[in-house]
C-alpha positions as a LaTeX table, in Angstrom:
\begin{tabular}{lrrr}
\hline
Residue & $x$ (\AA) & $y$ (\AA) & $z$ (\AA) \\
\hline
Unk1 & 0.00 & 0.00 & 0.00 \\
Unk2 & 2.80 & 2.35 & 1.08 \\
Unk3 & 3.59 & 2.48 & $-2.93$ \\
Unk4 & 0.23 & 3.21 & $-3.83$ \\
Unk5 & 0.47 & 6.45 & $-1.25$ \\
Unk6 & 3.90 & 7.69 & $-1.22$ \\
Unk7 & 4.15 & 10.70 & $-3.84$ \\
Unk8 & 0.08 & 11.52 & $-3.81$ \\
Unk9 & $-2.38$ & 13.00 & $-2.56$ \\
Unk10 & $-5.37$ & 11.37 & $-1.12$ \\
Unk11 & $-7.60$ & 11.52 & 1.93 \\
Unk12 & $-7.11$ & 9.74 & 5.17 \\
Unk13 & $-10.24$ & 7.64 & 5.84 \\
Unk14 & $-10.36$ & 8.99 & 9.58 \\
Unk15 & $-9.92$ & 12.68 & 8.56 \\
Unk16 & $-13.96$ & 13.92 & 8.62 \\
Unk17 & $-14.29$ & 12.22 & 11.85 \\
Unk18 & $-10.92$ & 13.96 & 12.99 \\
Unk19 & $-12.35$ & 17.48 & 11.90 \\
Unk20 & $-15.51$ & 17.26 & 12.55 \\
Unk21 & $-14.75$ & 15.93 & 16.44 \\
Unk22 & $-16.64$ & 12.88 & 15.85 \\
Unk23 & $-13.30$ & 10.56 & 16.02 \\
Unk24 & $-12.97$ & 8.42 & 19.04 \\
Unk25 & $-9.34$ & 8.41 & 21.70 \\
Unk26 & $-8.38$ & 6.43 & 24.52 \\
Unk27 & $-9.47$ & 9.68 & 26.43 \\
Unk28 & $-12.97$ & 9.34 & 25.40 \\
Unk29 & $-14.03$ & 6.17 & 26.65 \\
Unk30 & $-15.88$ & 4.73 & 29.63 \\
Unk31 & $-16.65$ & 1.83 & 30.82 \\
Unk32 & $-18.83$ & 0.91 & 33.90 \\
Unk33 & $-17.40$ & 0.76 & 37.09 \\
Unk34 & $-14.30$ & 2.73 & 35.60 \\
Unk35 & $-11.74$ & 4.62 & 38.05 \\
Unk36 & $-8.97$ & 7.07 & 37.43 \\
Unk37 & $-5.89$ & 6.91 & 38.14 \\
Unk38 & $-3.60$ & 9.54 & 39.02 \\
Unk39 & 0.72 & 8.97 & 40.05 \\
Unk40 & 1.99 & 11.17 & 42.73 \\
Unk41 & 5.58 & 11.40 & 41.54 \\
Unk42 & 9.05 & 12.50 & 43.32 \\
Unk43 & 9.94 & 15.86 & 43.26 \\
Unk44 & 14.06 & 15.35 & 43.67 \\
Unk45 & 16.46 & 13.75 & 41.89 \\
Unk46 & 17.37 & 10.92 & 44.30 \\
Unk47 & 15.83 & 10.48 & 47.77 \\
Unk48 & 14.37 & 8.00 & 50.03 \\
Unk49 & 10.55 & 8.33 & 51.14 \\
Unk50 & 10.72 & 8.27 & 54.33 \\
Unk51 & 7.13 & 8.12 & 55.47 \\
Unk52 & 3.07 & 8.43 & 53.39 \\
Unk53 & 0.34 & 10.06 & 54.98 \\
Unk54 & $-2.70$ & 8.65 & 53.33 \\
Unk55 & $-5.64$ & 9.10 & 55.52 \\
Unk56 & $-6.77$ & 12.95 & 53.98 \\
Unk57 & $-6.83$ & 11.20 & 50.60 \\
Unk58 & $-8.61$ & 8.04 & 51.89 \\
Unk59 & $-11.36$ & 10.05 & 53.69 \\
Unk60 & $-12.59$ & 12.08 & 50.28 \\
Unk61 & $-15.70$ & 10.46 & 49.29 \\
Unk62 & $-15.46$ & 8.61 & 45.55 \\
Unk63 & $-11.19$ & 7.77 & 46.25 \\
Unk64 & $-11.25$ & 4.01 & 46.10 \\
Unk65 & $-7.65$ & 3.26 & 47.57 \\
Unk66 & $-3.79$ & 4.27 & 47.32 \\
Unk67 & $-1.08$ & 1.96 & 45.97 \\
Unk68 & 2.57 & 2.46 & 47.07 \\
Unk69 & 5.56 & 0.61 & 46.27 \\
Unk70 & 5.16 & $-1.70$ & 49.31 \\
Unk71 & 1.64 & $-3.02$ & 48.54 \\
Unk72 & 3.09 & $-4.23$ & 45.12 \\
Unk73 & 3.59 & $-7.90$ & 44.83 \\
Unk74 & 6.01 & $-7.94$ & 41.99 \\
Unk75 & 8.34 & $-4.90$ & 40.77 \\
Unk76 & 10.96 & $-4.88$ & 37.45 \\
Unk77 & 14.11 & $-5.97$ & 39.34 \\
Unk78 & 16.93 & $-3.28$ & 38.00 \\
Unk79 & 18.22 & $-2.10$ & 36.15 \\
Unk80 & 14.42 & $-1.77$ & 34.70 \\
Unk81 & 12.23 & 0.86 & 35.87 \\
Unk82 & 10.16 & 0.19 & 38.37 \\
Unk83 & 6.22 & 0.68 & 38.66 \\
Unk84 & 6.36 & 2.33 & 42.01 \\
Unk85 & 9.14 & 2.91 & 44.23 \\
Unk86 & 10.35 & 3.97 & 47.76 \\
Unk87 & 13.82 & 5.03 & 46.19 \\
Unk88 & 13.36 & 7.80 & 43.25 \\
Unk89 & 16.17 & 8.17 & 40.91 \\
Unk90 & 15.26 & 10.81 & 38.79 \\
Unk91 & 12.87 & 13.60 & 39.00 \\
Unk92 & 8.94 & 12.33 & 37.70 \\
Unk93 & 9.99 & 8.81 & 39.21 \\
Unk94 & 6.32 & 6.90 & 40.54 \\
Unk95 & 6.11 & 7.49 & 44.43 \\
Unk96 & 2.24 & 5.67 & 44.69 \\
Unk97 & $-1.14$ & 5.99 & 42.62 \\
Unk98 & $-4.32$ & 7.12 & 43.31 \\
Unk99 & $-7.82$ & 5.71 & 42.00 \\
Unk100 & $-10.91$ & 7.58 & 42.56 \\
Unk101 & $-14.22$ & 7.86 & 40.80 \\
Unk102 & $-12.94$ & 11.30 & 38.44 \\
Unk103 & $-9.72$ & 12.55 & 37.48 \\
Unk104 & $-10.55$ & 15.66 & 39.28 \\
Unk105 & $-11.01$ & 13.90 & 42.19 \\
Unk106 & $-8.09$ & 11.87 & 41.37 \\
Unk107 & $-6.08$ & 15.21 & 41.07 \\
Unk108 & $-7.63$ & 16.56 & 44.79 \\
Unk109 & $-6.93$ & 13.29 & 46.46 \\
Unk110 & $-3.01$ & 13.63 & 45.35 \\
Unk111 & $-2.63$ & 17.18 & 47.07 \\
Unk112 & $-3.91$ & 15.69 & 50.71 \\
Unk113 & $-0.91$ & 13.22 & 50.53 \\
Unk114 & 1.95 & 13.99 & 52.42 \\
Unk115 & 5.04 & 11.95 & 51.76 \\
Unk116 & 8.28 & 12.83 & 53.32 \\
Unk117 & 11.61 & 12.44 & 51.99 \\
Unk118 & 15.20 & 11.87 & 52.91 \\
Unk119 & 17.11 & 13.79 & 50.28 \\
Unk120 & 19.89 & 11.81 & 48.87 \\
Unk121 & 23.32 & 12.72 & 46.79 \\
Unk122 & 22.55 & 12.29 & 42.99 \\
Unk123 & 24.46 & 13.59 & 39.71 \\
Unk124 & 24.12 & 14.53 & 36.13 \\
Unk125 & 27.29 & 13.83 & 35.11 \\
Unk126 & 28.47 & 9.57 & 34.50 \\
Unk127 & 32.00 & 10.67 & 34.61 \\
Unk128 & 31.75 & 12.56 & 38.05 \\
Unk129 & 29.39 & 9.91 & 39.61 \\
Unk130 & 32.98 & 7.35 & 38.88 \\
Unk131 & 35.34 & 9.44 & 40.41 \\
Unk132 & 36.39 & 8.43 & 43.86 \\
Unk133 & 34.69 & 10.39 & 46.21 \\
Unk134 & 31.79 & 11.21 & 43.26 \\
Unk135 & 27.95 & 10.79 & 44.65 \\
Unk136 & 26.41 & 7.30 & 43.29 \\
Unk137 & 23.40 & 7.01 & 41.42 \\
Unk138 & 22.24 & 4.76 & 43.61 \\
Unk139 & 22.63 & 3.71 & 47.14 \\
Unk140 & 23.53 & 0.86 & 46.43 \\
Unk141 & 26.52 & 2.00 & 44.08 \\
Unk142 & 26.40 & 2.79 & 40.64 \\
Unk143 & 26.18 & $-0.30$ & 38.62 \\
Unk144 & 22.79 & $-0.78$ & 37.31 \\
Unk145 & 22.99 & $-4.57$ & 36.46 \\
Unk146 & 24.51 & $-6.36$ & 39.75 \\
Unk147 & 25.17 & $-9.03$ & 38.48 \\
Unk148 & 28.24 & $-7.71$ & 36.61 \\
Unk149 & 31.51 & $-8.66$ & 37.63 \\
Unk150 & 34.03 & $-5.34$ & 37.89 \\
Unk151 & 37.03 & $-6.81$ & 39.85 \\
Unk152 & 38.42 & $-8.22$ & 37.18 \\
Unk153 & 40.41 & $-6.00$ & 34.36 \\
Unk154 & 39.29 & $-5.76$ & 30.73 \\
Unk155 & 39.81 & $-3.55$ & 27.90 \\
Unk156 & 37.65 & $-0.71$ & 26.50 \\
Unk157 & 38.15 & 0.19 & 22.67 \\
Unk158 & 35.98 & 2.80 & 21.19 \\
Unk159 & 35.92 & 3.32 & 17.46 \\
Unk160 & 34.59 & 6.15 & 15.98 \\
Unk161 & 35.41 & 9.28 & 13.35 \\
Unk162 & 35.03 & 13.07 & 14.25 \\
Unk163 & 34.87 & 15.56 & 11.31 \\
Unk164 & 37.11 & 18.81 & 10.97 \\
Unk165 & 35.15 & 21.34 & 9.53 \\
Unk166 & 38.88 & 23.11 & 8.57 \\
Unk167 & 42.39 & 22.65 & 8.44 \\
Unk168 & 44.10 & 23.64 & 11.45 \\
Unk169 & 45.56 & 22.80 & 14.63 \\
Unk170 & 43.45 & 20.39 & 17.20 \\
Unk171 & 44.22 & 19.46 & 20.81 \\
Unk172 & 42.67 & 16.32 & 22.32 \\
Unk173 & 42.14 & 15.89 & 26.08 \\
Unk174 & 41.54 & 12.41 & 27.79 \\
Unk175 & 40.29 & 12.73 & 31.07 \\
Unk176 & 40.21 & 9.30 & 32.45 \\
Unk177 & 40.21 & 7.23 & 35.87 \\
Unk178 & 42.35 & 4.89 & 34.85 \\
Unk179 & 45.07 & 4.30 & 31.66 \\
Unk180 & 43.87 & 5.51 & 28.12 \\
Unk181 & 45.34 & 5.58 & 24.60 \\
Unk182 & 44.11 & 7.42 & 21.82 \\
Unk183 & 45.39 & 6.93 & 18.58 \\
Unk184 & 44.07 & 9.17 & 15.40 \\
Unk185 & 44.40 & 8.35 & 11.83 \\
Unk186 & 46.79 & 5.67 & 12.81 \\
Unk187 & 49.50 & 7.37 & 14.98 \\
Unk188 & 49.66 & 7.18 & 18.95 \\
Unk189 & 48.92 & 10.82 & 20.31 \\
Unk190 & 48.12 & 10.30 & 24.05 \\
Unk191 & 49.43 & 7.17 & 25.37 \\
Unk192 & 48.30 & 7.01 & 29.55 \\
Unk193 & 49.65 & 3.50 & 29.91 \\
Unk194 & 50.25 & 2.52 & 33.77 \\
Unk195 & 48.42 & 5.45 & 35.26 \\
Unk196 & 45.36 & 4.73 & 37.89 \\
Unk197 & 44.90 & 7.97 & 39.10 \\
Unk198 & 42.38 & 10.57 & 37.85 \\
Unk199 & 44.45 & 12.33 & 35.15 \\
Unk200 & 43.86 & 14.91 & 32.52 \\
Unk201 & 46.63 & 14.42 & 29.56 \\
Unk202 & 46.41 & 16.81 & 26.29 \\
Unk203 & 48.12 & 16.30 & 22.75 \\
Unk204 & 47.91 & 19.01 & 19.98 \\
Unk205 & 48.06 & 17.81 & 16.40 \\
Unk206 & 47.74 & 19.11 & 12.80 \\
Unk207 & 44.21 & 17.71 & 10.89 \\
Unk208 & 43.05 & 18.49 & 7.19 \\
Unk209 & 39.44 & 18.83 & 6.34 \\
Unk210 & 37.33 & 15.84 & 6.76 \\
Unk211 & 36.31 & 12.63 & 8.84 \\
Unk212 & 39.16 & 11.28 & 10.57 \\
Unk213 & 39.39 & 7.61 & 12.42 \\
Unk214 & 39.88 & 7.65 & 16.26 \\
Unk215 & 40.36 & 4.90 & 18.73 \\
Unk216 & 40.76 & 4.87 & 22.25 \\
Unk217 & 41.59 & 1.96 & 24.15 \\
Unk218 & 40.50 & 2.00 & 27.84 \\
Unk219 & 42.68 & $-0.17$ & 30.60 \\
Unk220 & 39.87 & $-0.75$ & 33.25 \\
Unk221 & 41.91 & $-2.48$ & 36.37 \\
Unk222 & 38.68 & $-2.85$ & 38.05 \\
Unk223 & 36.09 & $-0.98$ & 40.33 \\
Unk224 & 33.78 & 2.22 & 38.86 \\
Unk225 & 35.64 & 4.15 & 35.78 \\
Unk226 & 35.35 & 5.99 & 32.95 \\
Unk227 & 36.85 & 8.40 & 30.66 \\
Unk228 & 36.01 & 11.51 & 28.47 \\
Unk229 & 37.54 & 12.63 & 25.16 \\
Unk230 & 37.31 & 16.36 & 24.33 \\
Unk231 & 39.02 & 18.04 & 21.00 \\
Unk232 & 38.65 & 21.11 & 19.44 \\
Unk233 & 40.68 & 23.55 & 17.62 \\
Unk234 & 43.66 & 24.76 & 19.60 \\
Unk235 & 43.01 & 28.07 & 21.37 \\
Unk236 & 39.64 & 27.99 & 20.41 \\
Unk237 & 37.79 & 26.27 & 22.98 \\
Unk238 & 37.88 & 22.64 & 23.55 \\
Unk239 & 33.76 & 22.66 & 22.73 \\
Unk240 & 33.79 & 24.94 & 20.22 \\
Unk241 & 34.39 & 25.48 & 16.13 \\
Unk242 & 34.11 & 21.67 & 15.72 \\
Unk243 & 34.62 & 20.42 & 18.94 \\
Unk244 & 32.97 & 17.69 & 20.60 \\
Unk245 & 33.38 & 14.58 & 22.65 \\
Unk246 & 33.15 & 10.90 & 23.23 \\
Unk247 & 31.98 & 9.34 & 26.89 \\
Unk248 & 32.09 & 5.89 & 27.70 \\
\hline
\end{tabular}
């Protein structure tokens, strides 16, 4: 069908309906004995709810009940989102849910809920949140997916091209927790070998016009680490007139 379409004109079959307000959305139907349901969601970044105060909401005449993270009898284990949870980790995250007999009631049943929270370190930033010292995503630590294995070293290699908009003079800059090469257009111009220590290392080299290979190869000795790849022209701002960056 898509080649009998593609190139001409023609007329949607659900376009009068659309126009004309007749059409039909998920918004528009009801069934009987249908609630609404309304999330009350975390205002921070990263905290830990503390304690709910319910019994306002539960009073209001049409609310039908309030479902928190500890009346759920299965959640996604992570790194998945979760459905509800006593732990946000980003601002929007699902503290509970409301059902009552209207949205607006819904909506007034959300405001008598007081929920306290213990405000807890969070960051923006992957590279910072590695650094020893750096606030963890989680309070558990900052790998996701537990059931990975960091103690034991393995390489990193990124592969990628950046593109010079001009001829001129470029300076990289690795900024890396542990050891990292980076080699462009086939030639060694930062080579970090046997350093564990947060570092920031720099190289200036000539580039012509165009897309240039880059590889970096990573030594991760084990534990939370990452590194950052910055390059720009020289002088001009290491994010700036063709700059950019690779984070792993």
């Amino acid at each position: 069908m898509a080649y009998e379409l593609l190139g001409k004109n023609f007329t949607p079959p659900d376009v009068h309906a659309k126009v004309t307000g007749r059409a039909k959305y998920s918004e528009d139907i009801r069934a009987d004995g249908m609630v609404f349901v309304k999330l009350l969601t975390s205002p921070m970044p990263h905290a830990r709810v503390t304690s709910i105060d319910a019994s306002a909401a539960l009073a209001l005449p049409g609310v039908h009940g309030v479902l928190t993270a500890d009346e759920l009898t299965t959640n996604p284990p992570e790194p998945q989102e979760t459905i509800l949870t006593n732990e946000p980790l980003f601002v929007g995250h699902p503290i509970l849910a409301v059902a009552a007999d209207t949205e607006e009631l819904a909506s007034d049943a959300l405001e008598q809920i007081k929920v306290t929270y213990e405000e807890l370190p969070f960051t923006v930033d992957p590279l910072q949140s590695l650094y020893p010292g750096g606030p963890n995503a989680r309070t558990n630590g900052n790998v996701a997916n537990q059931g990975v294995d960091l103690k034991q070293p393995f390489a990193v290699t990124y592969d990628g091209y950046i593109n010079v908009p001009a001829d001129g003079l470029y300076e990289f800059q690795v900024d890396s927790t542990w050891d990292a090469t980076v080699v462009l257009a086939g030639e060694m111009i930062i080579d970090d070998a046997g350093s564990k220590d947060r570092k920031v290392k720099s190289a200036v080299t000539p580039l012509k016009k165009g897309m240039h290979r880059v590889s970096i190869r990573y030594n991760h000795r084990g534990g939370d680490a990452a590194f950052r790849i910055r390059y720009g022209i020289k002088g001009q701002g290491l994010r700036q007139a063709g700059g950019g960056e690779f984070v792993h």
